[in-house]
C-alpha positions in Angstrom: 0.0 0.0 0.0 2.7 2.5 1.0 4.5 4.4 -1.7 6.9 6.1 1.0 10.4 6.1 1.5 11.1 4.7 3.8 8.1 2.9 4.0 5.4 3.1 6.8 4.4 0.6 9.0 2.3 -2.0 8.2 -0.7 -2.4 9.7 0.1 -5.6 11.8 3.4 -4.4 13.4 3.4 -2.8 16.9 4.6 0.9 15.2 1.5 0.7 12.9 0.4 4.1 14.3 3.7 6.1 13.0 2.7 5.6 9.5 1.4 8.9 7.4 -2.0 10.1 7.7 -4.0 9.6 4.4 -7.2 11.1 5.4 -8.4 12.8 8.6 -11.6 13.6 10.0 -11.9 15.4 13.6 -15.1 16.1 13.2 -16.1 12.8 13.0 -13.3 11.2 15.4 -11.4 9.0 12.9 -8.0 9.0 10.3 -6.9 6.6 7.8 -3.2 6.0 7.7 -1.6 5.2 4.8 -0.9 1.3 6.0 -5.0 0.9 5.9 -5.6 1.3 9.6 -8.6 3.3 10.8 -7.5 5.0 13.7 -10.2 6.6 16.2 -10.2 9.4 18.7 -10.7 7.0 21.8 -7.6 5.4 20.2 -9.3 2.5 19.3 -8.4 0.8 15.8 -9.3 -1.4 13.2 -7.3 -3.1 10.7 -7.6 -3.6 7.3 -8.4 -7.1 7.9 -11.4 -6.2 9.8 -9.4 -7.2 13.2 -10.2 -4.5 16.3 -8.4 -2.8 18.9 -9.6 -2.2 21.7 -9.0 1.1 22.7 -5.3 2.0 24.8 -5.4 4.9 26.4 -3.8 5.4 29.7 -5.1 4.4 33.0 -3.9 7.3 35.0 -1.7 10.7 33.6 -0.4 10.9 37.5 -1.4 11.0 40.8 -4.4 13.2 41.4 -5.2 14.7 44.7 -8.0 16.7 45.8 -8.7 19.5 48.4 -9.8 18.7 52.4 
């Protein structure tokens, strides 16, 4: 699929993410990369094949604490 130098990565390695944005719609929360993965705001994915990701984000961006 890719036509880059150097290529992006496909859509089954762990890196998949890094590859160049083809299309990209805020509004509607999604991108296609150029390796054929649909990539979604929540950070959820799916695969060219049809296989999902569950979304990744992080658990916790640091300790929060709140006021007495």
């Amino acid at each position: 699929m890719c036509q880059h130098q150097p290529a992006c990565p496909t859509a089954h390695s762990a890196d998949r993410e890094a590859a160049r944005l083809t299309a990209h719609h805020p509004e509607q929360g999604w991108s296609l990369l150029c390796n054929g993965v649909l990539l979604f705001e929540d950070t959820g994915e799916l695969l060219p094949d049809g296989q999902i990701i569950a979304p990744h984000r992080p658990l916790t961006a640091g300790r929060v604490t709140t006021a007495a």
